[in-house]
N, CA, C and O atoms as a Maestro MAE file, in Angstrom:
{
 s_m_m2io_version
 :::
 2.0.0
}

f_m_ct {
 s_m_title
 :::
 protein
 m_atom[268] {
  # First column is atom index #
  i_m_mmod_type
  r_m_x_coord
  r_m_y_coord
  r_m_z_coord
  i_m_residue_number
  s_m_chain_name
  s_m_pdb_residue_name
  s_m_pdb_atom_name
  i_m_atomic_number
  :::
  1 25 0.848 -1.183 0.000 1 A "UNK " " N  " 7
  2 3 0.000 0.000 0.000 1 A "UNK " " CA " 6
  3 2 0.889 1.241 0.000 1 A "UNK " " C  " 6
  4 15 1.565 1.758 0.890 1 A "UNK " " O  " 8
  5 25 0.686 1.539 -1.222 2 A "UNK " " N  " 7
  6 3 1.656 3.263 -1.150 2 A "UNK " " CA " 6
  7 2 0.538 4.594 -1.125 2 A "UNK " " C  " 6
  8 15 0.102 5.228 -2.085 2 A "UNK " " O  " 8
  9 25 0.225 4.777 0.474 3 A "UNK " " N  " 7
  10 3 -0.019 6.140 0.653 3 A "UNK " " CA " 6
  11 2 0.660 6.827 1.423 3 A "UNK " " C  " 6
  12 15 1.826 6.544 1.700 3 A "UNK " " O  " 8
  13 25 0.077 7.766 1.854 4 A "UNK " " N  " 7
  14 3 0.890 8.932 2.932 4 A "UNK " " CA " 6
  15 2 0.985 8.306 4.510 4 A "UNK " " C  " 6
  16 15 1.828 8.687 5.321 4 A "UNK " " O  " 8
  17 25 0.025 7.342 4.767 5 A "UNK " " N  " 7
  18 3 0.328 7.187 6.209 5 A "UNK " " CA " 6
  19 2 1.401 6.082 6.053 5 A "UNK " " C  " 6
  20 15 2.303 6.171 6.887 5 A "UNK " " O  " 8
  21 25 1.484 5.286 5.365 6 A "UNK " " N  " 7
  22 3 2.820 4.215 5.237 6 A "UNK " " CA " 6
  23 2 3.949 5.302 4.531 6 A "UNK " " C  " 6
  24 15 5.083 4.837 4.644 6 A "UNK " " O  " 8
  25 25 3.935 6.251 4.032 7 A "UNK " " N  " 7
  26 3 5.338 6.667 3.620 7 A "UNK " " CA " 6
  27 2 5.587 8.167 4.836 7 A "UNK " " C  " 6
  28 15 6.478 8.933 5.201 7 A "UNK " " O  " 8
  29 25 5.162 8.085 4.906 8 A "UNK " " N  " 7
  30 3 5.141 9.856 5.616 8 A "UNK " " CA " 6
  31 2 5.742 9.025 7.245 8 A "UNK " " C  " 6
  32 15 5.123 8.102 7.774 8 A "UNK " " O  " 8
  33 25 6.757 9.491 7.675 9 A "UNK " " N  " 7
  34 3 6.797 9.830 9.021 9 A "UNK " " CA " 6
  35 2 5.906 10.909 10.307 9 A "UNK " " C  " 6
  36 15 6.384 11.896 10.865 9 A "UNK " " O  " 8
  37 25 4.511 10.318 10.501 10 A "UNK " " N  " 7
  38 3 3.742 11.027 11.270 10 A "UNK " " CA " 6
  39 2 4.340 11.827 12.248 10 A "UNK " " C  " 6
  40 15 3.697 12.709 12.817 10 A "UNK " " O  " 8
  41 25 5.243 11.650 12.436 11 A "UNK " " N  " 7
  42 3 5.817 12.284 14.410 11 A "UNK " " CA " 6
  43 2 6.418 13.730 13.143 11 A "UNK " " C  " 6
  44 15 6.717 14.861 13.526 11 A "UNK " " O  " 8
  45 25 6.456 13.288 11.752 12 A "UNK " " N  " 7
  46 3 6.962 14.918 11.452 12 A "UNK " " CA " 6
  47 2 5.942 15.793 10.771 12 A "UNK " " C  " 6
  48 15 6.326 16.895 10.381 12 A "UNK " " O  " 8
  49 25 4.513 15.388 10.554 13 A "UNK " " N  " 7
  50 3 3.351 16.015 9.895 13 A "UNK " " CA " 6
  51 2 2.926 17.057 10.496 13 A "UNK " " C  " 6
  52 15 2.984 17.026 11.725 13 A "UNK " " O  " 8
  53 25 2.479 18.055 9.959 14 A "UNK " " N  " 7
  54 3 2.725 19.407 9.794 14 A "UNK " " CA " 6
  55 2 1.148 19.613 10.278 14 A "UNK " " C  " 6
  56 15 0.979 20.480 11.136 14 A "UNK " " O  " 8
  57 25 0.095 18.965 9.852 15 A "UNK " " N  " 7
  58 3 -0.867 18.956 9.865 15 A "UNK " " CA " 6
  59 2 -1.661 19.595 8.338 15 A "UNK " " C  " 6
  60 15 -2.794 19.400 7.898 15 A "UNK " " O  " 8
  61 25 -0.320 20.548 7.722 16 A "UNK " " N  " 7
  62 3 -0.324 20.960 6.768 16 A "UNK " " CA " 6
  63 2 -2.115 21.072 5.747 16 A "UNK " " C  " 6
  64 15 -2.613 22.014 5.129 16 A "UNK " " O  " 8
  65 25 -2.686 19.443 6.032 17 A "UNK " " N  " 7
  66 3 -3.493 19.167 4.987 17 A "UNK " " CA " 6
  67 2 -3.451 18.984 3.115 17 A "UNK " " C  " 6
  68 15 -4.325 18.846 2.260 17 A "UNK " " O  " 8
  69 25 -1.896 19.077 3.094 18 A "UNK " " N  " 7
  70 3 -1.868 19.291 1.384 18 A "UNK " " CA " 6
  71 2 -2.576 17.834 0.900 18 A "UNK " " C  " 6
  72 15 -3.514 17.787 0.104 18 A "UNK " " O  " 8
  73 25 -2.059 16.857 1.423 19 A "UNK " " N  " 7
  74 3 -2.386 15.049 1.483 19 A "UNK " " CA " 6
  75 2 -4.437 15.217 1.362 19 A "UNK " " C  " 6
  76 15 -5.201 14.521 0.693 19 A "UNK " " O  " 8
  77 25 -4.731 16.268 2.190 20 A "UNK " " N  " 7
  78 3 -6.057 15.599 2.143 20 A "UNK " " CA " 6
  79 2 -6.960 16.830 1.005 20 A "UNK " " C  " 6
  80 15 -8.176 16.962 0.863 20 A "UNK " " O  " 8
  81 25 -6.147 17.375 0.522 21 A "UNK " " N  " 7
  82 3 -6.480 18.676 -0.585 21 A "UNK " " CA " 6
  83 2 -6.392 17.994 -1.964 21 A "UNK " " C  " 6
  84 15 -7.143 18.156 -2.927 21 A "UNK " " O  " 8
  85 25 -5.228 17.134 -1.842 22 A "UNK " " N  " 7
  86 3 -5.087 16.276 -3.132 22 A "UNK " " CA " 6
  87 2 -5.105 15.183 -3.261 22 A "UNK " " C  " 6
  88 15 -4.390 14.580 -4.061 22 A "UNK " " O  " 8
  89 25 -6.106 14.558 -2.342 23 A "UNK " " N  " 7
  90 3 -6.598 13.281 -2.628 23 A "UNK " " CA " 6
  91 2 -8.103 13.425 -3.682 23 A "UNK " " C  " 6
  92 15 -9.059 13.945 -3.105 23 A "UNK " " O  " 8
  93 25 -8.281 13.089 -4.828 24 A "UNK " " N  " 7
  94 3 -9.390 13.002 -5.664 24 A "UNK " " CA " 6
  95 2 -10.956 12.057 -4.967 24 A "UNK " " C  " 6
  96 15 -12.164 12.087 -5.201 24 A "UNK " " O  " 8
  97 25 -10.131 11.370 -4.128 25 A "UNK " " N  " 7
  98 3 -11.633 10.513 -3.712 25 A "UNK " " CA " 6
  99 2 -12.425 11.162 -1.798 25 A "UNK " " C  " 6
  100 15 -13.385 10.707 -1.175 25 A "UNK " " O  " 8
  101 25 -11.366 12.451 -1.407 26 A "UNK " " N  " 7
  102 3 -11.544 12.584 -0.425 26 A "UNK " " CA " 6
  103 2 -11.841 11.656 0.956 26 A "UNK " " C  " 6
  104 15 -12.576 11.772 1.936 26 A "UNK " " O  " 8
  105 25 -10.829 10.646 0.463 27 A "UNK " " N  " 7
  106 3 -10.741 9.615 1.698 27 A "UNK " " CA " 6
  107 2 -9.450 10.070 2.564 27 A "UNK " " C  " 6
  108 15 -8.951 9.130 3.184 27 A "UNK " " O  " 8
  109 25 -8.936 11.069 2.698 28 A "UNK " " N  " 7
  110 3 -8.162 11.515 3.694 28 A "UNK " " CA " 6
  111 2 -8.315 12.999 4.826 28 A "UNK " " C  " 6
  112 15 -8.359 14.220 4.678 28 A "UNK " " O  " 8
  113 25 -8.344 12.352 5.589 29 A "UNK " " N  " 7
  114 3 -8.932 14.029 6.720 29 A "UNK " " CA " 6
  115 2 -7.346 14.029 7.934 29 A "UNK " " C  " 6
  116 15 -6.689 13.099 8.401 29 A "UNK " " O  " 8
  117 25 -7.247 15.367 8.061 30 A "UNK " " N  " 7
  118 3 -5.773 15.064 9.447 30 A "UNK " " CA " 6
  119 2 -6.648 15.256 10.559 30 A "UNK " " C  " 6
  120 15 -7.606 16.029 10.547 30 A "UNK " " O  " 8
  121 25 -6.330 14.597 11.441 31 A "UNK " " N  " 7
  122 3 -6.910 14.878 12.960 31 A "UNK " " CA " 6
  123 2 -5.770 14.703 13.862 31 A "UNK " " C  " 6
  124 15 -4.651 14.342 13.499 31 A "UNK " " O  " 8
  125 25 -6.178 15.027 15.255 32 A "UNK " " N  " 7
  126 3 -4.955 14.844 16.138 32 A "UNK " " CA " 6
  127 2 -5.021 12.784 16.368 32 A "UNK " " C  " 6
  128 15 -5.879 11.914 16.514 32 A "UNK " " O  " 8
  129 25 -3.642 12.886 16.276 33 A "UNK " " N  " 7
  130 3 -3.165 11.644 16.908 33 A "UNK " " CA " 6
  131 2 -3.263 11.327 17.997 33 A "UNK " " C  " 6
  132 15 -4.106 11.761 18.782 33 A "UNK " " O  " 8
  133 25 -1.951 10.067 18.361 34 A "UNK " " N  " 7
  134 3 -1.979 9.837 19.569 34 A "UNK " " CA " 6
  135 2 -1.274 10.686 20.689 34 A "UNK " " C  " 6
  136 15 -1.468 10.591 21.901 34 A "UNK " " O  " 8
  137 25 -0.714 11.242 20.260 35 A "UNK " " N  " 7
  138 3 0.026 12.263 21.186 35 A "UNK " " CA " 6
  139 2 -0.415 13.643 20.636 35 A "UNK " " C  " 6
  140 15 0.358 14.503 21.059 35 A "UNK " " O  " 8
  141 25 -1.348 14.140 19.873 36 A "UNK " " N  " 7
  142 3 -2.037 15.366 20.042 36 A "UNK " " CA " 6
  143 2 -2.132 16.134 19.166 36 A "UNK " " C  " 6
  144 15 -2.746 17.192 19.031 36 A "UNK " " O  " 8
  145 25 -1.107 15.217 18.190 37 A "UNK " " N  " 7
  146 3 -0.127 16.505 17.363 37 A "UNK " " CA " 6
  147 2 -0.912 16.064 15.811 37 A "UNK " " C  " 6
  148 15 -1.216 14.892 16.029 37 A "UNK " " O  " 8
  149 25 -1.406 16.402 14.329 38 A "UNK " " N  " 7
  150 3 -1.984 16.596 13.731 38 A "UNK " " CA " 6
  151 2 -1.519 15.032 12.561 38 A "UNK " " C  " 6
  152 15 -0.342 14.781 12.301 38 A "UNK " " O  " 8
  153 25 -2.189 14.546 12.252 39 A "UNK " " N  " 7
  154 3 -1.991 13.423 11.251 39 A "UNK " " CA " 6
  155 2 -3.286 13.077 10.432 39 A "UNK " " C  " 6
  156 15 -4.468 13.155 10.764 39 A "UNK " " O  " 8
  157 25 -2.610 12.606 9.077 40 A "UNK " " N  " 7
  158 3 -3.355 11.922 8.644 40 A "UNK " " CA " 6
  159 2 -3.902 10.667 9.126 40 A "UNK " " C  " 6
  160 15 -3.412 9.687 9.687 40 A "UNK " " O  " 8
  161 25 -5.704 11.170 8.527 41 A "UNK " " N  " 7
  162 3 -5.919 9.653 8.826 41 A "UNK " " CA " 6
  163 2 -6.675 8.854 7.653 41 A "UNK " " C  " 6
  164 15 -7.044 9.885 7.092 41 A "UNK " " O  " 8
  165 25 -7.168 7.898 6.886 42 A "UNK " " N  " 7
  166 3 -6.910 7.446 5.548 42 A "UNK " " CA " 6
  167 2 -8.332 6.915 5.909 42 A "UNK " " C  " 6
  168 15 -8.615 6.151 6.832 42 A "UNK " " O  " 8
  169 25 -9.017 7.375 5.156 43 A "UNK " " N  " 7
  170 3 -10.678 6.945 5.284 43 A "UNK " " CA " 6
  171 2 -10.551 5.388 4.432 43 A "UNK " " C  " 6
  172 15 -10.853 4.376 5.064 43 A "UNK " " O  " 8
  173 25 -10.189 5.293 3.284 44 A "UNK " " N  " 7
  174 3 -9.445 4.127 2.359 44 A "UNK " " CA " 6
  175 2 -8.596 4.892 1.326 44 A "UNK " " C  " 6
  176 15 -8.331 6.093 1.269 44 A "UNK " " O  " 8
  177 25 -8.291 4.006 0.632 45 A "UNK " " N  " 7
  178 3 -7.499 4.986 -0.166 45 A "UNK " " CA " 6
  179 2 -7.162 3.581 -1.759 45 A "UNK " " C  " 6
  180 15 -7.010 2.361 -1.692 45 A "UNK " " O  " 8
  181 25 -7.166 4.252 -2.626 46 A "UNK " " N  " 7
  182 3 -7.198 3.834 -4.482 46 A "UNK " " CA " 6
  183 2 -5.701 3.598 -4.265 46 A "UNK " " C  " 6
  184 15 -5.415 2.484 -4.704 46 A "UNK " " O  " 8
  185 25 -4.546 4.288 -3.706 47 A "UNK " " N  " 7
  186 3 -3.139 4.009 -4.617 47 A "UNK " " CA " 6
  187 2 -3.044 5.298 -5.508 47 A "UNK " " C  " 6
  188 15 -2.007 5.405 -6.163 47 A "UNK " " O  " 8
  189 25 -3.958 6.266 -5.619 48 A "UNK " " N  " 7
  190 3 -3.296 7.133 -6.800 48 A "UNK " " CA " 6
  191 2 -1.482 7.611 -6.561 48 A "UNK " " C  " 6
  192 15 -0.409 7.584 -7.164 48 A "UNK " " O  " 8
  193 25 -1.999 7.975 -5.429 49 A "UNK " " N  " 7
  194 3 -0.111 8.748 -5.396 49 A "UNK " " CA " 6
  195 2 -0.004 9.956 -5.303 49 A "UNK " " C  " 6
  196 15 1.080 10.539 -5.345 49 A "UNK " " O  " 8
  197 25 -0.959 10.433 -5.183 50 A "UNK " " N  " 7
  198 3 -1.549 11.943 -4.989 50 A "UNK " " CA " 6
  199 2 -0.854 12.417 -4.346 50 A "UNK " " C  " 6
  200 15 -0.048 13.272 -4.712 50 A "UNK " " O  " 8
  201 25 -1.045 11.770 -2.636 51 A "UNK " " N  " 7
  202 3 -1.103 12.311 -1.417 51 A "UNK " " CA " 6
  203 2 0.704 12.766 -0.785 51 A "UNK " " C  " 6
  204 15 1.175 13.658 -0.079 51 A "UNK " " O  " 8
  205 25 1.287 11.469 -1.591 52 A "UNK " " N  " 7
  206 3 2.297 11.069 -1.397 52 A "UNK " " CA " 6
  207 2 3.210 11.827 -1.857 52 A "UNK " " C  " 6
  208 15 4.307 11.971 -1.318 52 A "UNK " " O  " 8
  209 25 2.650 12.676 -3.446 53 A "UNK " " N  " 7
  210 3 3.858 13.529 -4.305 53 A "UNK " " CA " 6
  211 2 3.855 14.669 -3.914 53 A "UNK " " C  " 6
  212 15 4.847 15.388 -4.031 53 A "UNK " " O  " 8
  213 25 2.498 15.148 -3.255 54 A "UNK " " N  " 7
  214 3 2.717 16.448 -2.635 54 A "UNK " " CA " 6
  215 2 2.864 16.395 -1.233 54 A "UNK " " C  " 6
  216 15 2.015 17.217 -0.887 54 A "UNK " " O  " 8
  217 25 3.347 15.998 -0.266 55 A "UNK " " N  " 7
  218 3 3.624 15.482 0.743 55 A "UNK " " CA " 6
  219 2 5.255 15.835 1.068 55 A "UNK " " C  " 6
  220 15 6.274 15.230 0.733 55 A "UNK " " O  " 8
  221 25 5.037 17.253 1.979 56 A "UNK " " N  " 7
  222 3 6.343 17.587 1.746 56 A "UNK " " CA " 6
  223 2 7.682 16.587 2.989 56 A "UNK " " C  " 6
  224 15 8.856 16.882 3.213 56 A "UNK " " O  " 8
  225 25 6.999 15.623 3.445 57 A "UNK " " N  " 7
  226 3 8.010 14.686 3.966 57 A "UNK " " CA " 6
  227 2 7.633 13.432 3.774 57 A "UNK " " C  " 6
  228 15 7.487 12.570 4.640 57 A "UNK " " O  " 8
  229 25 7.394 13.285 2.022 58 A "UNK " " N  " 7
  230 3 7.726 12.316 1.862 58 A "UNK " " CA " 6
  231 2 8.902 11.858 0.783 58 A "UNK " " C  " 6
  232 15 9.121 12.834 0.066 58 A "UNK " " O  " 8
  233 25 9.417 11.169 0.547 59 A "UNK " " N  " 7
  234 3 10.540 10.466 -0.190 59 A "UNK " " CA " 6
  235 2 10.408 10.939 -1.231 59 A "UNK " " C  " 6
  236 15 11.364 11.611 -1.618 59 A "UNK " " O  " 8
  237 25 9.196 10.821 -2.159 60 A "UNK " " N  " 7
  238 3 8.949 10.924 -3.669 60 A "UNK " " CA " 6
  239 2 8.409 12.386 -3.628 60 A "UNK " " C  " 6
  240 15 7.944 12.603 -4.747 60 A "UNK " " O  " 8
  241 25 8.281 13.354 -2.929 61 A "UNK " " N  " 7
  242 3 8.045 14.706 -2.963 61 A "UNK " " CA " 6
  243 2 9.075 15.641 -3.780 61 A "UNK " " C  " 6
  244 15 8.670 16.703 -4.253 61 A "UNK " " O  " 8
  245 25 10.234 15.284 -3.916 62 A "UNK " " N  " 7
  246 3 10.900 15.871 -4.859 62 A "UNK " " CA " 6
  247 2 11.811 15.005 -5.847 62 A "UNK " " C  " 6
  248 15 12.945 15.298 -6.226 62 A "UNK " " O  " 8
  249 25 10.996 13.773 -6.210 63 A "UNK " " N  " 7
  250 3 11.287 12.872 -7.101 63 A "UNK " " CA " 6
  251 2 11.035 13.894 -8.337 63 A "UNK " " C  " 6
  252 15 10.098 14.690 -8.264 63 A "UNK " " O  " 8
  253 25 12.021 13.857 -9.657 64 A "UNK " " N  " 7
  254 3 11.444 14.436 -11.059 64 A "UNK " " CA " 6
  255 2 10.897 13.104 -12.291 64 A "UNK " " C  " 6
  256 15 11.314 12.306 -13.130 64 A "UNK " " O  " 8
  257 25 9.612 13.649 -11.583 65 A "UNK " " N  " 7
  258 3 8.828 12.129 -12.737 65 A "UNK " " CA " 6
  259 2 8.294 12.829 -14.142 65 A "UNK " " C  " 6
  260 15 7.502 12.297 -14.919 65 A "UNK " " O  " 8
  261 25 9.116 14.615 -14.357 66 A "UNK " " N  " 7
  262 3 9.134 14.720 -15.844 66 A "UNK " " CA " 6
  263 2 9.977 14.413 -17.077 66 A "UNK " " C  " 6
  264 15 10.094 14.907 -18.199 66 A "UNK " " O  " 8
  265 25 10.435 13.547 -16.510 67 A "UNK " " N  " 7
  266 3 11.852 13.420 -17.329 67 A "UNK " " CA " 6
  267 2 10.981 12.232 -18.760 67 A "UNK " " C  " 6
  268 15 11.650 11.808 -19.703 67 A "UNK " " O  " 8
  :::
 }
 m_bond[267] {
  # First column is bond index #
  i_m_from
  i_m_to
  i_m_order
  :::
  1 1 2 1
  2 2 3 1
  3 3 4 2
  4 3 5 1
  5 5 6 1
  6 6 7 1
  7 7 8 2
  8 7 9 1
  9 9 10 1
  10 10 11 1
  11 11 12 2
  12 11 13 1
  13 13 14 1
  14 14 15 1
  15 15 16 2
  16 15 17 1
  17 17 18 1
  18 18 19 1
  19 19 20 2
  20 19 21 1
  21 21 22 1
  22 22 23 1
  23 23 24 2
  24 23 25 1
  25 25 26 1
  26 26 27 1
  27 27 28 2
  28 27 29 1
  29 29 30 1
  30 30 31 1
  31 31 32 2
  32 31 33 1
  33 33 34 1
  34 34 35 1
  35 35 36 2
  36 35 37 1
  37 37 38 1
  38 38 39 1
  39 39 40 2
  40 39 41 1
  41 41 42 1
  42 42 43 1
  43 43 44 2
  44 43 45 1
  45 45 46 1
  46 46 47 1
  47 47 48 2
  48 47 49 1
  49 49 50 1
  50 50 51 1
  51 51 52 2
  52 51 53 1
  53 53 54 1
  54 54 55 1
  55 55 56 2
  56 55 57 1
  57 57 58 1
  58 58 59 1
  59 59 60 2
  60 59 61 1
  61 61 62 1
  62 62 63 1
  63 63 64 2
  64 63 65 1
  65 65 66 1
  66 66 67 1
  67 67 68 2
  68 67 69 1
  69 69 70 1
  70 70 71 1
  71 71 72 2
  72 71 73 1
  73 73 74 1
  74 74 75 1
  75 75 76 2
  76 75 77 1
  77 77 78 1
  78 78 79 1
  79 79 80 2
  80 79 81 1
  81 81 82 1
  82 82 83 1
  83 83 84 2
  84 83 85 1
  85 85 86 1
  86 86 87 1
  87 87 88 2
  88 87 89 1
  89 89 90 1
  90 90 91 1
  91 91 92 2
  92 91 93 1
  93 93 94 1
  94 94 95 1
  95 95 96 2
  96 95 97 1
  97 97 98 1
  98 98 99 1
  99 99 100 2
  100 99 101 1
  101 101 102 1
  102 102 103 1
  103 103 104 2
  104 103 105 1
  105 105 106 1
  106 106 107 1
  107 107 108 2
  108 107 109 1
  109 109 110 1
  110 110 111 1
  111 111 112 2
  112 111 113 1
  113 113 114 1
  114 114 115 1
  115 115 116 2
  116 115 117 1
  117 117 118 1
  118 118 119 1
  119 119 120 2
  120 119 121 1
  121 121 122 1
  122 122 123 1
  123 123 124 2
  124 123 125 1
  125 125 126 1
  126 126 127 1
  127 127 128 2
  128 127 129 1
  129 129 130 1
  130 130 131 1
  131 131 132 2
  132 131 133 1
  133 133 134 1
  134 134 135 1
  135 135 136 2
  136 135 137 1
  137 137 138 1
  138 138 139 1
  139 139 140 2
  140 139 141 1
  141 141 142 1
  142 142 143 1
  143 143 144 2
  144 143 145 1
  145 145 146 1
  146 146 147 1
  147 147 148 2
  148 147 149 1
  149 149 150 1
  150 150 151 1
  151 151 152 2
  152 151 153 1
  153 153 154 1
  154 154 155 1
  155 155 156 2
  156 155 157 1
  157 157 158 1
  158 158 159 1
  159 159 160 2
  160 159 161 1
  161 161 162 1
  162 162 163 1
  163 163 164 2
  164 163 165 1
  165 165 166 1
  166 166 167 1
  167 167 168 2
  168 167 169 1
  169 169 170 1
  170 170 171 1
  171 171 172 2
  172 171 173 1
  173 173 174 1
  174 174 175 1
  175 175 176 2
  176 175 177 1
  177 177 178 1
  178 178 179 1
  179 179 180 2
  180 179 181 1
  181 181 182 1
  182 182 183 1
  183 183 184 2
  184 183 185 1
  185 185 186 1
  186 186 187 1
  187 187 188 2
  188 187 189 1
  189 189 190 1
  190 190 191 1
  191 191 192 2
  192 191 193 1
  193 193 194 1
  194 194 195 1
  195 195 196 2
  196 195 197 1
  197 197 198 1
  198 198 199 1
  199 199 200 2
  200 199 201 1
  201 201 202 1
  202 202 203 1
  203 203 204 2
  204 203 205 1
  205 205 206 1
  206 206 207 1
  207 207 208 2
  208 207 209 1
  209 209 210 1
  210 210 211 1
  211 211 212 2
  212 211 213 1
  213 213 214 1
  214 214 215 1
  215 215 216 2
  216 215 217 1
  217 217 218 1
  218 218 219 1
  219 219 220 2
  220 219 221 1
  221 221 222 1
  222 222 223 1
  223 223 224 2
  224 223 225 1
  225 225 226 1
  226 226 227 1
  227 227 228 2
  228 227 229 1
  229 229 230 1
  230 230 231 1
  231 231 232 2
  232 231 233 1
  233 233 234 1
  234 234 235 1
  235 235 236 2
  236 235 237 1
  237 237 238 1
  238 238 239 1
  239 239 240 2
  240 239 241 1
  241 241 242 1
  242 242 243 1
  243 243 244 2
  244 243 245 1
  245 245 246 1
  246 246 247 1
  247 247 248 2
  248 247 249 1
  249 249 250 1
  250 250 251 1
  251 251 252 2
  252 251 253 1
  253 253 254 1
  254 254 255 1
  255 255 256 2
  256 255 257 1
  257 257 258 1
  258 258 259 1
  259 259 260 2
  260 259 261 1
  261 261 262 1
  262 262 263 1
  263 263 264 2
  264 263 265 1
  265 265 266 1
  266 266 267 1
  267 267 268 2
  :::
 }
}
């Protein structure tokens, strides 16, 4: 499963919301976690990859997939 809560390191989420702005099926909302602090949480999720490319701590966030 490649979304934002398996690639994203939660303890560093911003709460930002970009993940749940650019998800197309609106299966992602941030709420507070377990310790208080703001995370995604994944209603289900398709695999697009959405969440993940604009996701500024994740891995593939400044991948260049125009080449």
């Amino acid at each position: 499963m490649n979304n934002v809560k398996i690639m994203v390191d939660t303890y560093k989420c911003t709460g930002c919301s970009i993940c749940s702005s650019l998800c197309p099926y609106g299966y992602i909302t941030v709420r507070d976690g377990e310790l208080g602090f703001p995370v995604p949480h994944l209603i289900e999720c398709k695999n697009c990859g959405n969440c993940i490319k604009g996701c500024p701590f994740s891995d593939e966030h400044n991948d260049d997939d125009d080449e």
